[in-house]
C-alpha positions, 0 to 999 in steps of 0.5 A: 904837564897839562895845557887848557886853553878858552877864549873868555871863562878862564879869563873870568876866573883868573879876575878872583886870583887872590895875588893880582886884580888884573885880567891875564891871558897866561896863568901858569900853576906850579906844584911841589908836594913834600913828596916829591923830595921824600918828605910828609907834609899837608897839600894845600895853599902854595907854599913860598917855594911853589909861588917863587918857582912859578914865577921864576918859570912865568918869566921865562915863557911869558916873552915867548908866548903870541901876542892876544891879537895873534892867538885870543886865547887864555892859556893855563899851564899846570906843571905837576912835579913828582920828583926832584933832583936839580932844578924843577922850576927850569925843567918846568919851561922845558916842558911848558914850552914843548907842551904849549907847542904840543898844544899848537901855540904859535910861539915866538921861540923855543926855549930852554931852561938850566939850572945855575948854581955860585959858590966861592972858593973861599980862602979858609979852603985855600982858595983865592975868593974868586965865585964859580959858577956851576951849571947843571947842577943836581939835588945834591948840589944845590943842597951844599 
């Protein structure tokens, strides 16, 4: 996890972010090689998967952050990931969150991040249809 903080470059830069034309004071960066779950592939561009889970843990911190008249930062959170069995993109607002405390970020709350799975009890495996809802899931879990 790594944290940068300025008060006007990063703000220039976030300007030519190819997916947004607005200034942003909080840009978090989330990658997942293919080797993180034993795969080969090319490191480039994101991937719809590292888009996704960026934004899934953007959402997460981004109430939690000072607002710019309390801490006129621009504040860049990169989660480089290695390895995965359960939810990455939730282990990543776990660590965004102590590292931006790390940090001395005045944040409004801590917070936490779990990974959630559903499935159902179908009839065809003499089930009544009803969804479950599992929490803490592993790898191998969300693979099912």
């Amino acid at each position: 996890m790594q944290i940068n903080m300025d008060q006007k470059q990063i703000k220039k830069w976030l300007l030519i972010r190819a997916f947004d034309n607005e200034e942003k004071s909080y840009l978090p960066k989330y990658s997942f090689p293919s080797s993180c779950v034993g795969g080969v592939g090319r490191i480039g561009a994101p991937s719809r998967r590292e888009v996704g889970h960026c934004t899934l843990a953007e959402r997460a911190l981004k109430p939690c952050l000072p607002s710019q008249d309390d801490f006129p930062y621009t504040i860049r959170v990169e989660s480089n990931i290695t390895e995965s069995n359960g939810s990455s993109s939730m282990a990543s607002v776990c660590r965004g969150c102590l590292a931006l405390l790390h940090a001395g970020v005045p944040l409004k709350s801590s917070i936490a991040g779990i990974a959630m799975g559903l499935v159902l009890d179908t009839h065809e495996s003499g089930g009544d249809g009803t969804p479950l809802i599992l929490s803490d899931i592993t790898g191998s879990e969300d693979a099912s």
